[in-house]
C-alpha positions in Angstrom: -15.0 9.5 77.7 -15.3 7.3 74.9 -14.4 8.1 71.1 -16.6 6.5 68.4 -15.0 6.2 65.0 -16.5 8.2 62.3 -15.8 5.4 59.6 -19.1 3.8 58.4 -19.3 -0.3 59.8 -18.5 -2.6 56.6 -21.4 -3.9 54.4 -21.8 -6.2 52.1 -22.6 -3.2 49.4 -20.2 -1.7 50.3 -17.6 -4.8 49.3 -19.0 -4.8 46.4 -18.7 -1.4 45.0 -14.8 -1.2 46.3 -14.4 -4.5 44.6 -16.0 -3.0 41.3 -14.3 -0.2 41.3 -11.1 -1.8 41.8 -12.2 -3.7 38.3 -12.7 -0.8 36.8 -9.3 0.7 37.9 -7.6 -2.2 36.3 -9.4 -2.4 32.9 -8.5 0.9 32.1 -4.9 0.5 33.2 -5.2 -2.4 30.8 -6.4 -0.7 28.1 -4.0 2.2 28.7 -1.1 -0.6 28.5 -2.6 -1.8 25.1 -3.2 1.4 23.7 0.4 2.5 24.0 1.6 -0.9 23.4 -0.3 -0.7 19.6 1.8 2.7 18.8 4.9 0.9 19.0 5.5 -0.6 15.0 7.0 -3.7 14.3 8.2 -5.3 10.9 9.7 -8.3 12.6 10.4 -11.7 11.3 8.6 -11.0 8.0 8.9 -11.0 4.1 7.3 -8.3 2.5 7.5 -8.1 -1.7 6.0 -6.2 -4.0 5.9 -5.7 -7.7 4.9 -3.1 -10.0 2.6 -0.7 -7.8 1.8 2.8 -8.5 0.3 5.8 -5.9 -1.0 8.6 -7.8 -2.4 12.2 -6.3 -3.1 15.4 -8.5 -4.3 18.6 -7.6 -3.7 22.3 -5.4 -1.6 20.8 -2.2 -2.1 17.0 -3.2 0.3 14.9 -1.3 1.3 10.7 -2.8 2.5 8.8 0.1 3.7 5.5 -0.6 4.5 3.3 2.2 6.0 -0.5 1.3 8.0 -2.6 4.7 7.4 0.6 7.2 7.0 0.7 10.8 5.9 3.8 12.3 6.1 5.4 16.1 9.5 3.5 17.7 9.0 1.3 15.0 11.4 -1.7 14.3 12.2 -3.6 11.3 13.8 -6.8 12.6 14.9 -10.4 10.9 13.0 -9.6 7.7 13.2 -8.9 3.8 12.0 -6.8 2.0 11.9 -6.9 -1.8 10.4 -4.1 -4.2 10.6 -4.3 -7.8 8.8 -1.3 -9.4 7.5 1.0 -7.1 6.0 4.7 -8.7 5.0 7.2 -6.4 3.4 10.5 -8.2 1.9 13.7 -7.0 1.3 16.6 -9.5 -0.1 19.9 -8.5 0.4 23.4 -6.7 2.1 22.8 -2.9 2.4 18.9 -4.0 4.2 16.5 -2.2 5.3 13.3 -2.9 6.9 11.2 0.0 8.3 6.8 -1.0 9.4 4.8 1.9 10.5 1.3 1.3 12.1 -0.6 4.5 11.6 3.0 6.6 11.6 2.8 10.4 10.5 6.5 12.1 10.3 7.7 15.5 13.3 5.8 17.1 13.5 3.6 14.3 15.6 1.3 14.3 16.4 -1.3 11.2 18.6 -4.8 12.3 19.3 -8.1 10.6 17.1 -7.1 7.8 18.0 -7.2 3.8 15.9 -4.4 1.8 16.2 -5.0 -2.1 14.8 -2.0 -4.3 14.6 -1.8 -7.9 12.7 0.6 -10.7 11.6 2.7 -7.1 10.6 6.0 -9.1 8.7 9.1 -6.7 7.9 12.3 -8.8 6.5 15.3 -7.5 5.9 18.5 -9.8 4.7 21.7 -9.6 5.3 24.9 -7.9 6.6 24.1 -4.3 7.1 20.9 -4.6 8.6 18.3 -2.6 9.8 15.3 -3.8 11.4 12.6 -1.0 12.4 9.1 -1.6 14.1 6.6 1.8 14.9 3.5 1.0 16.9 1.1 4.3 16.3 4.2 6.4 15.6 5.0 10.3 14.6 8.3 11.8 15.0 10.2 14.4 17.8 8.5 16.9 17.7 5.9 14.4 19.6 3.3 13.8 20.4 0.8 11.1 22.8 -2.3 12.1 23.7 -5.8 10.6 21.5 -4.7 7.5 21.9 -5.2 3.7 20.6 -2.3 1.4 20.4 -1.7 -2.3 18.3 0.5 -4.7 19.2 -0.1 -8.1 17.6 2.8 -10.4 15.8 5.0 -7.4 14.9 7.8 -9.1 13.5 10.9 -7.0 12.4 13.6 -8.8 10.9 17.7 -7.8 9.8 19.6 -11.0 8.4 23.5 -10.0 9.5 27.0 -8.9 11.0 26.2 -5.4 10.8 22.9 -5.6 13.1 20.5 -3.4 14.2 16.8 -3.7 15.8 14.7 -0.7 16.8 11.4 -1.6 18.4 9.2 1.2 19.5 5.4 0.8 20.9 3.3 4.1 21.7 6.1 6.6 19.9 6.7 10.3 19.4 10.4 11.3 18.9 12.5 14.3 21.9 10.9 16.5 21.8 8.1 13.5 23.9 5.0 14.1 25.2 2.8 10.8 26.8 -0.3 12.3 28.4 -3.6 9.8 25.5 -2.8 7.3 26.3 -2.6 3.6 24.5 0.0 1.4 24.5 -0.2 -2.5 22.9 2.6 -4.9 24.0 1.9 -8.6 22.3 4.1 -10.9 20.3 6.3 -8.3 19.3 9.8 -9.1 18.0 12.8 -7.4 16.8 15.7 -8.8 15.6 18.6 -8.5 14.5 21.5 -11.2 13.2 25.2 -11.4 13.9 28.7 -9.8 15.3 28.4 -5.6 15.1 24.4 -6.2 17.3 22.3 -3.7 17.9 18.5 -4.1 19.8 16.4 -1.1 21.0 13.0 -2.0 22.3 10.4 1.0 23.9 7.1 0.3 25.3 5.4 3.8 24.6 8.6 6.3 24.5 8.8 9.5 23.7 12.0 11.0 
């Protein structure tokens, strides 16, 4: 009794559409690889200066976000500088919010051999509920910050309204935050926050 095999013989189109399909297998892994690969930010080996710039937003829930030497998503700030020298950041209105990050890693950030100079960095947010938050030399969320040099001469962070709240932090990591031989300097900053149930936080050199 003989057994025949059920498998179809080999063909030539047949090759061909394994060997196409194989192609197609590995572009998308490619692309996959990239995709994930372009979420990752990095600041790394770079100068980054700027000089008298302003972000303006007004109206009901308007939101300023000002973004100067920032990576984003395991981002990394590595062997650079960055330099600010006037910086405004403004957001008036109902529910406004006003966020200022200058030298800011998020999302596993983490900030090394990098020197982040601010000066004249002013963010104001006014109106009922709202927020007002200024990071200057800061990583979030298991960040860290080593081998870094930080100042912010003159920040100024400001939340004007009923309920309003003001966070100001300056060199620090948090969320399992580390703050290893860096230096952090903040002559002259000020956080503040005014109006009925208002709240301001100011950090200089915390890690939490």
């Amino acid at each position: 009794m003989q057994f025949r095999s059920r498998r179809p013989p080999s063909t030539p189109n047949g090759r061909k559409k394994l060997t196409m399909k194989s192609i197609k297998f590995a572009v998308i892994a490619a692309l996959t690889l990239s995709a994930v690969s372009a979420m990752a930010g990095d600041v790394v080996n770079s100068a980054v200066s700027a000089s008298a710039v302003g972000n303006t937003s007004a109206g009901l829930a308007s939101s300023a976000l000002q973004n100067i030497g920032v990576a984003e998503q395991n981002g990394h700030i590595g062997n650079s500088t960055v330099l600010v020298n006037g910086a405004f950041n403004t957001s008036a209105g109902l529910a406004s919010s006003a966020t200022q990050n200058i030298g800011h890693a998020s999302g596993n950030g983490r900030i090394d051999n990098t020197l982040v100079l601010g000066s004249g960095l002013v963010n104001t947010s006014g109106g009922l509920a709202s927020t007002a938050k200024q990071q200057v030399g800061f990583a979030d969320n298991n960040g860290r910050v080593t081998n870094a040099f930080i100042s912010a001469a003159g920040a100024t962070n400001t939340a004007v309204g009923l309920a309003s709240s003001a966070t100001q932090e300056i060199g620090g990591a948090a969320n399992n935050g580390v703050l290893q031989n860096a230096a952090v300097i903040a002559n002259g900053s000020f956080n503040t926050s005014a109006g009925l149930a208002s709240s301001a936080t100011q950090r200089i050199g915390v890690a939490r």
